[in-house]
Legacy VTK file of the C-alpha trace (Angstrom):
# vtk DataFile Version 3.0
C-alpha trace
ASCII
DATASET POLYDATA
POINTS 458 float
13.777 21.424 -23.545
16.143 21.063 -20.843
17.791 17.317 -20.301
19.030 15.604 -17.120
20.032 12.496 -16.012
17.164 12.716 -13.115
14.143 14.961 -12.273
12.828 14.484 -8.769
9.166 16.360 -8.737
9.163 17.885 -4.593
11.348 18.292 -2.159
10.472 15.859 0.820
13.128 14.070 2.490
13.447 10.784 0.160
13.212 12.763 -3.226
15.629 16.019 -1.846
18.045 13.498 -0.194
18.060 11.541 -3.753
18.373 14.299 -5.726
21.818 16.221 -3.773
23.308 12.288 -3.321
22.862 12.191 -7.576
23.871 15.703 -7.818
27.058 15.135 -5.534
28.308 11.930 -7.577
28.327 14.524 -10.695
25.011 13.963 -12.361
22.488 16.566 -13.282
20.001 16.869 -11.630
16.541 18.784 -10.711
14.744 19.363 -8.002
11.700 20.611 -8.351
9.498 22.309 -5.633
6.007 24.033 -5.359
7.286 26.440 -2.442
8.327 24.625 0.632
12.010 24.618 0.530
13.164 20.922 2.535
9.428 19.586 1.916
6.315 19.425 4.622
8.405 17.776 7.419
10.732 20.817 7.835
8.160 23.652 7.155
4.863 22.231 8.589
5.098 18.744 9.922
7.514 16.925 12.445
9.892 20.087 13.443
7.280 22.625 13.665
4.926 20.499 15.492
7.710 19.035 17.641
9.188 22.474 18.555
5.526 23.146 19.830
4.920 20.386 21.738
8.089 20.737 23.523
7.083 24.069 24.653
4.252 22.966 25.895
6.416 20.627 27.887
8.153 23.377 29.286
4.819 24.997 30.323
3.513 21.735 32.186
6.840 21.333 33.720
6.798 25.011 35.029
3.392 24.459 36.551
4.325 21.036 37.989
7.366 23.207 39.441
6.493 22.536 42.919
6.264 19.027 42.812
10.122 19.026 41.854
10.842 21.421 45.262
11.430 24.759 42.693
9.444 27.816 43.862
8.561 29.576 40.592
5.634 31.739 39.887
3.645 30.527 36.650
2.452 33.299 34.977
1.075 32.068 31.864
2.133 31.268 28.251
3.245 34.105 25.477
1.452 32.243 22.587
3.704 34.724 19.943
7.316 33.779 21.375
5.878 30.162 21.034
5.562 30.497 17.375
8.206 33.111 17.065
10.547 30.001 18.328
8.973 27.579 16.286
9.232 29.631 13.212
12.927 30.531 14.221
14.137 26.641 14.534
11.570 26.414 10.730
13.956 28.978 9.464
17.134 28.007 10.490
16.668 23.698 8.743
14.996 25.770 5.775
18.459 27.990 5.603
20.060 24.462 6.150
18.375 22.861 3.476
19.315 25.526 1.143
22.638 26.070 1.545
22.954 21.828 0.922
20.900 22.264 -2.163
23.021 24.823 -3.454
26.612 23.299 -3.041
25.367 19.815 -4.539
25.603 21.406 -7.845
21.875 20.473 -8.644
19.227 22.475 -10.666
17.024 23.653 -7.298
13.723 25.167 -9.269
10.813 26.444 -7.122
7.582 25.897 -9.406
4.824 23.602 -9.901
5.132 20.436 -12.109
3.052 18.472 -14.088
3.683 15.767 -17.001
2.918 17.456 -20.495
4.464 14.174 -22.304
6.312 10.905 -21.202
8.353 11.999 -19.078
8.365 15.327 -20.373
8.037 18.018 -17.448
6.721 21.776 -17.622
6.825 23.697 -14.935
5.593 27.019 -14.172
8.134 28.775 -11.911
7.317 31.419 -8.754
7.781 34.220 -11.338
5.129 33.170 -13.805
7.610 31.881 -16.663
7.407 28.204 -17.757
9.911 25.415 -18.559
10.100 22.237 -20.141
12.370 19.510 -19.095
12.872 15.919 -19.814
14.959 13.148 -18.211
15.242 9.412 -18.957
14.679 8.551 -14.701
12.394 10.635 -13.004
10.911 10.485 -9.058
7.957 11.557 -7.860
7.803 12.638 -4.782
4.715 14.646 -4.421
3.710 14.177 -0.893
0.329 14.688 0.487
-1.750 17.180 2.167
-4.471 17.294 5.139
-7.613 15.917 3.948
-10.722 18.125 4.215
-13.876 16.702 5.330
-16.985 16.241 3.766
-19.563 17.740 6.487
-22.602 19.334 6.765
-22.303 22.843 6.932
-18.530 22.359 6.477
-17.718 25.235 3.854
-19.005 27.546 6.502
-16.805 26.743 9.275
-13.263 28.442 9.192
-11.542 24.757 9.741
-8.050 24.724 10.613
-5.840 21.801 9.732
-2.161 21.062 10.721
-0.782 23.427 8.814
-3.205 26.627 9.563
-3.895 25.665 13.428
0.206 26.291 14.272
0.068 29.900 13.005
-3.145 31.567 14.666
-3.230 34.533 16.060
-4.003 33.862 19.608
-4.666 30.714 21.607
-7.710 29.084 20.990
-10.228 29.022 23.979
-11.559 26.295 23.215
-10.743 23.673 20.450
-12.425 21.119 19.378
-10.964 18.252 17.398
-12.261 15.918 14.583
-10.305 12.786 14.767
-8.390 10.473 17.734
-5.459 9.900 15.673
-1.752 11.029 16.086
-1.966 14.324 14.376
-5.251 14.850 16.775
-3.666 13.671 19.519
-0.462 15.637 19.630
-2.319 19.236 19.279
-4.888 18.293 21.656
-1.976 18.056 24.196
-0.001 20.494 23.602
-3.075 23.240 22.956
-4.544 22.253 26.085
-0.822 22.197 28.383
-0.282 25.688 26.826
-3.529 26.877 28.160
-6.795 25.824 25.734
-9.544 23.971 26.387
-9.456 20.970 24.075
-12.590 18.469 23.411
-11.445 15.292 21.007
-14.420 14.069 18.559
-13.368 10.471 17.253
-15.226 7.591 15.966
-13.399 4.781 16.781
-14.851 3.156 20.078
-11.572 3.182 22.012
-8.554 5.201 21.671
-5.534 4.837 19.291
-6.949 1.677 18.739
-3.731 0.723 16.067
-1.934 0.485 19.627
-1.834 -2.195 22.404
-5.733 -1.916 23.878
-3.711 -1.531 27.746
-1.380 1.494 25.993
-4.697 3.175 24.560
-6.286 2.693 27.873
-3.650 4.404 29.179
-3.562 7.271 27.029
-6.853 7.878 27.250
-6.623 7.995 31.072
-3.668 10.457 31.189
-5.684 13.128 28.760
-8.712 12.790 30.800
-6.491 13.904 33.791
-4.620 16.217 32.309
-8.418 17.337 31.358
-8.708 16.941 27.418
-12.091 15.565 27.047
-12.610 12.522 24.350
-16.035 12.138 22.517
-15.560 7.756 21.403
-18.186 6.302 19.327
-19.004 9.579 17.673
-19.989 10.252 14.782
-20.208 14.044 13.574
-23.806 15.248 12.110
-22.501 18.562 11.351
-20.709 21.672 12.269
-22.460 25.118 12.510
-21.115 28.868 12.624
-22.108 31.280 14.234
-19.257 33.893 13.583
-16.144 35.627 14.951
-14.878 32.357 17.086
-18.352 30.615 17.389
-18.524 27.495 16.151
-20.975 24.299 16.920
-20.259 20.605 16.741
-23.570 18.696 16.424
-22.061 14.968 17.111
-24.140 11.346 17.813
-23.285 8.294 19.743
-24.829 5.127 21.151
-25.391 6.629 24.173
-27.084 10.615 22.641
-26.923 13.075 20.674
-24.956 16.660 21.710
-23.523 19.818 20.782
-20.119 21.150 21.191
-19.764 24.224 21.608
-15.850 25.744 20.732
-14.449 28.648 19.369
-12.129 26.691 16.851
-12.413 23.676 14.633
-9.513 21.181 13.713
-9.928 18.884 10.994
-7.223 15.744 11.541
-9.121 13.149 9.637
-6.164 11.584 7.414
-3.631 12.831 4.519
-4.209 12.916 0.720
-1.738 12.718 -2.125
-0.714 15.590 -3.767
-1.791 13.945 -7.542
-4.392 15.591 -8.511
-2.220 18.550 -10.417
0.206 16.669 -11.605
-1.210 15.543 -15.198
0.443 11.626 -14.479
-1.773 10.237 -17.226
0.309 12.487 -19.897
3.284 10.326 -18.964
1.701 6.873 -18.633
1.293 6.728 -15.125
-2.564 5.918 -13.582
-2.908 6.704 -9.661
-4.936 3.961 -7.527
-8.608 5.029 -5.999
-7.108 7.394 -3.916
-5.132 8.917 -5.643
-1.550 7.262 -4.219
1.110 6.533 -7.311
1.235 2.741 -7.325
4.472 1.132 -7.096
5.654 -2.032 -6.765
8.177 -3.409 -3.822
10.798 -1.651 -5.329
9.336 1.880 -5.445
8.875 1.504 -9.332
6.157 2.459 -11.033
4.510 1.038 -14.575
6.226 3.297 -16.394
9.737 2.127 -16.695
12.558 4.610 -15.546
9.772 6.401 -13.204
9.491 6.009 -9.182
8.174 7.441 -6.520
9.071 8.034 -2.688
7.676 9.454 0.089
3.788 9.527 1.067
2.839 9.916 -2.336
3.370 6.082 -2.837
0.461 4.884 -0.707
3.472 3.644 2.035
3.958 4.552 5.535
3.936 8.323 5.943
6.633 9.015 7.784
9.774 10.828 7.234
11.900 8.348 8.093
10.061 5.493 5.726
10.642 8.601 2.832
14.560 8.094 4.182
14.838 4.397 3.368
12.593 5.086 0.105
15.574 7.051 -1.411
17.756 4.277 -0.314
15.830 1.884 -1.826
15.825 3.992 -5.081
19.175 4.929 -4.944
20.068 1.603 -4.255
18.127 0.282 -7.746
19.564 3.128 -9.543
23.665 1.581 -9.386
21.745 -1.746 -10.779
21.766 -3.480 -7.611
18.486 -4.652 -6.199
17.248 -3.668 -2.896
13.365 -3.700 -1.463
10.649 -2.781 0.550
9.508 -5.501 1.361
9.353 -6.757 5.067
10.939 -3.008 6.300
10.927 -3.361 10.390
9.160 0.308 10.648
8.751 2.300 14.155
7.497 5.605 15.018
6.858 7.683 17.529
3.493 9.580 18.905
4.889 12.542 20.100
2.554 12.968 23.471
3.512 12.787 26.613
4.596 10.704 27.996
6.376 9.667 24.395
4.757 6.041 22.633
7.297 3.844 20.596
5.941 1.592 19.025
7.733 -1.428 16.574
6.824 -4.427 14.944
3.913 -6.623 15.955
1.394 -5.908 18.257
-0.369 -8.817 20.735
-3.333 -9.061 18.467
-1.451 -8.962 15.192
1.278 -11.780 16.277
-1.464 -14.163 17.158
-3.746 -13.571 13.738
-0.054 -14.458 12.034
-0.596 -17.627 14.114
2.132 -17.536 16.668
2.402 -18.925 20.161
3.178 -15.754 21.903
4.748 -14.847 25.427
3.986 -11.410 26.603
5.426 -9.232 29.144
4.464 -5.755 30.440
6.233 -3.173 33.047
4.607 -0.213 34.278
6.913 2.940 33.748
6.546 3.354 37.654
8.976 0.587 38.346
11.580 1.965 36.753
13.755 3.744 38.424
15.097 6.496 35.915
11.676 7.193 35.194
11.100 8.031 38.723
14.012 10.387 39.375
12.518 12.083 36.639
8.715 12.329 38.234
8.226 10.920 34.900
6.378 7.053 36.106
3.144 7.095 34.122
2.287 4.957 30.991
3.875 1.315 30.523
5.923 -0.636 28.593
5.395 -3.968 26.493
6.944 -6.906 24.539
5.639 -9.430 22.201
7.999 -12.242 22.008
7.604 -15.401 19.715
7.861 -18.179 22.712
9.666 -20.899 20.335
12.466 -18.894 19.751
12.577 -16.178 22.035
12.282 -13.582 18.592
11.080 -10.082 19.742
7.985 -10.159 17.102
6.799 -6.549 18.733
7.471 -3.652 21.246
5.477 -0.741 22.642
7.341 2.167 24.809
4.881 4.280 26.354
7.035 5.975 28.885
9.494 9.121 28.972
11.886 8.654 25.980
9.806 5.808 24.810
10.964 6.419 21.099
14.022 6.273 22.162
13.578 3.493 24.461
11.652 1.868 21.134
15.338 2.443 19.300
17.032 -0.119 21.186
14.433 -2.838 21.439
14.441 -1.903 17.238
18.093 -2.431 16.868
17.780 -5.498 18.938
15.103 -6.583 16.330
17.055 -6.161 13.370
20.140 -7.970 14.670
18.278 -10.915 15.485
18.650 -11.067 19.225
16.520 -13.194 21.638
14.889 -11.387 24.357
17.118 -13.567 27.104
19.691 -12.017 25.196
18.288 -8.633 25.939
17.149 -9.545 28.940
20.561 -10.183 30.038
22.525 -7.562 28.692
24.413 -4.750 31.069
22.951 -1.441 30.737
24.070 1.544 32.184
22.083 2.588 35.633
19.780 4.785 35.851
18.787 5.402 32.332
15.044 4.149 31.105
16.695 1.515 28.194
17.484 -0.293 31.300
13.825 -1.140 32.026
14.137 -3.598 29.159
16.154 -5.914 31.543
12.875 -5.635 33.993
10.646 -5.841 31.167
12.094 -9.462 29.529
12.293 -10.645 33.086
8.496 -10.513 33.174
7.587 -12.847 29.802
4.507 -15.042 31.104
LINES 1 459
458 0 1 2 3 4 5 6 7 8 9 10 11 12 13 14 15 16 17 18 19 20 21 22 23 24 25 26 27 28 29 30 31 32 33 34 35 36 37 38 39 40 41 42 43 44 45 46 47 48 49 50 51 52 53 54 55 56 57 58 59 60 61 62 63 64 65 66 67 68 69 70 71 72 73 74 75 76 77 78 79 80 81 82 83 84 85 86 87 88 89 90 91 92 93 94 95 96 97 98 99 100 101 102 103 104 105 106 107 108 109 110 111 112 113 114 115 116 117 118 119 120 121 122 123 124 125 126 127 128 129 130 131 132 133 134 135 136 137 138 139 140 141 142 143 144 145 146 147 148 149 150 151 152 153 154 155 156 157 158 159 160 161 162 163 164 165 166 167 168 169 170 171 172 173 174 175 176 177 178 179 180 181 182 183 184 185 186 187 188 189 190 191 192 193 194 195 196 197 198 199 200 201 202 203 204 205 206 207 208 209 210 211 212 213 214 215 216 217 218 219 220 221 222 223 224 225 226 227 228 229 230 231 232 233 234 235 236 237 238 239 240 241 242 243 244 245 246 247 248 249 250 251 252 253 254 255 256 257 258 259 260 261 262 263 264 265 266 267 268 269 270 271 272 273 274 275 276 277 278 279 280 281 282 283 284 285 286 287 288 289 290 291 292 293 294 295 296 297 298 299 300 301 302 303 304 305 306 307 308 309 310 311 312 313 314 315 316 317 318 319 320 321 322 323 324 325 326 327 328 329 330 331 332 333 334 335 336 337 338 339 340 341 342 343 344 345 346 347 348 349 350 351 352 353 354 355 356 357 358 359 360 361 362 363 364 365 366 367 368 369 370 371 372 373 374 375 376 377 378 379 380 381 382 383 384 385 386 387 388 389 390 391 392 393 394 395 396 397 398 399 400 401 402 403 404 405 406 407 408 409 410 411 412 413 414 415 416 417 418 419 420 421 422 423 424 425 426 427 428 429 430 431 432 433 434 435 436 437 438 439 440 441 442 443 444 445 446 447 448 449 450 451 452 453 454 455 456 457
């Protein structure tokens, strides 16, 4: 049996960035990994997805040519240099990833793991052969994977899911989408800019309803004009096919019942945790309902000496909030305490234009009971945004009117994650919105908006 002083089972960014930080300071360590060298974000998640959508940007742009007084003759979209340059910037942060894995000094092992003991590891490696190794800290760091629904006629419909839909062979002519949310969202948009029909199936009764109800509005306005259709209050009653790229959508709402007729299906109903093969029992370790690895606020689970990072905690799945899980672990590790507890957490939707949101929405600051002041700007009055041709969507603030505390923001503009960034940073060093209000920013950019925006607080 082979000992370290830390296992980290996968290779997402808290547990990878954990384990070459451990192996740097002259520890041993391993890293263990099913097959996706830098985890899902690098191979099949945010840089795949974002290297596609900003091609599609470049497509919209090119048709919208005109409008900017450049003559240029559209003449379609090459859906295989697409993915050929989506697979090229994949391959190049893989290569990246690898070439930091192997200079930390660390034990990199591509194979699956699962607990045989407490915390005893065996894992069968890419070439069949299996090894046993045992470490007095271990991390999981699992991950998750797209959840598959539970439909009629499901297992006879060739369903694509986030991973499968960005390496088809051709552009879909149609696709039809199961699910309103931010992973169904930013295909729909860029599918239909590069040249698909696109139909949206969701069952919540207005759209991106975790967002501001005027930002939702909003969204849903833009993809109606840019001609994605969205199905609200709909609930699917099965899917049907009918073979080759045939495929039928039997949905009901308040209103009727329809069929959708497409020629491909995406499923983007939600994430699961990657659990289920990993034996945690054998090491002491029970997963919720779910099947999430329950930790507490400082990423520990019950079994003393274990954590876990990343999606597969039950936390927020984003990349980043795996980033400040290994600092939170790594943190714990030199004995001093750090938590998650009260973590300011943004994120971006990745449509266009971009939405930023942070902290507390309207709603959410007045169910905490506080008297709120409100202000909103519409992207059209600002005037980077309309050198750019770039004026739709809106911003807003949420400010706590007794001390003039930024309790929430929402950028839903060009750049609005990075717009987000400074109203964030703002956040966490306890400024006032006055004191943003009244702060010089550089002109033209869109951060200086946020001088128009606090202006506005009713």
């Amino acid at each position: 049996m082979d000992q370290y002083d830390l296992i980290v089972i996968g290779g997402g960014k808290g547990g990878k960035t954990l384990a070459v930080a451990e192996a740097k300071s002259g520890r041993r360590v391993a890293l263990i990994e099913k097959g996706m060298i830098g985890g899902s974000c690098i191979n099949v998640a945010c840089i795949p997805t974002k290297t596609l959508v900003h091609s599609a940007k470049v497509a919209e742009l090119a048709r919208q040519a005109a409008r900017f007084g450049i003559r240029l003759a559209f003449d379609g979209v090459d859906f295989d240099e697409v993915k050929g340059r989506k697979n090229s910037v994949v391959s190049e942060m893989i290569g990246r990833n690898r070439r930091l894995f192997d200079s930390s000094g660390m034990d990199f092992v591509l194979g699956s793991a699962r607990f045989s003991g407490l915390k005893i590891v065996e894992v069968t490696q890419q070439d069949g052969s299996l090894r046993t190794m045992t470490a007095d800290r271990i991390v999981v760091n699992t991950g998750t994977r797209p959840a598959v629904p539970k439909l009629p006629g499901a297992e006879s419909v060739p369903m694509l899911d986030s991973t499968s839909i960005q390496n088809l062979d051709r552009l879909p002519d149609h696709l039809v989408i199961l699910g309103g949310g931010v992973i169904g969202c930013e295909f729909a948009q860029l599918f239909r800019r590069l040249g698909s029909r696109v139909t949206i199936i969701d069952r919540n009764g207005t759209f991106l309803p975790r967002e501001e109800p005027e930002i939702g509005a909003e969204a849903l306005a833009i993809f109606r004009e840019e001609g994605i259709e969205v199905c609200l209050s709909a609930a699917v009653e099965g899917v049907v096919s009918h073979g080759g790229d045939r495929v039928e959508v039997r949905i009901r709402s308040a209103e009727a019942e329809r069929t959708i007729h497409g020629t491909h299906l995406l499923a983007a109903l939600g994430r699961v945790p990657n659990t289920d093969e990993l034996n945690a029992p054998a090491t002491g370790l029970e997963p919720d309902e779910k099947g999430y690895v329950r930790v507490d606020e400082f990423l520990r689970t019950s079994v003393p000496g274990i954590w876990a990072v990343g999606d597969v905690n039950g936390g927020p799945q984003f990349t980043h909030a795996s980033l400040d899980d290994y600092r939170i672990v790594a943190t714990n590790l030199r004995g001093e305490a750090k938590s998650a507890r009260n973590r300011l957490m943004p994120y971006t939707i990745f449509i266009d234009p971009e939405l930023g949101p942070v902290g507390l929405t309207e709603a959410q600051a007045r169910i905490a009971g506080y008297d709120v002041s409100v202000a909103r700007l519409p992207a059209s009055a600002i005037p980077r945004a309309v050198t750019m041709g770039e004026t739709r969507g809106l911003l807003k603030a949420v400010v706590d009117r007794a001390t003039g505390r930024i309790l929430g923001f929402s950028g839903f503009c060009a750049s609005g994650g990075e717009v987000m960034a400074v109203v964030q940073m703002a956040m966490q060093g306890g400024l006032t919105a006055s004191q943003v209000r009244d702060t010089v920013f550089s002109h033209p950019t869109m951060a200086e908006a946020l001088g128009d925006l606090f202006d506005r607080l009713d």
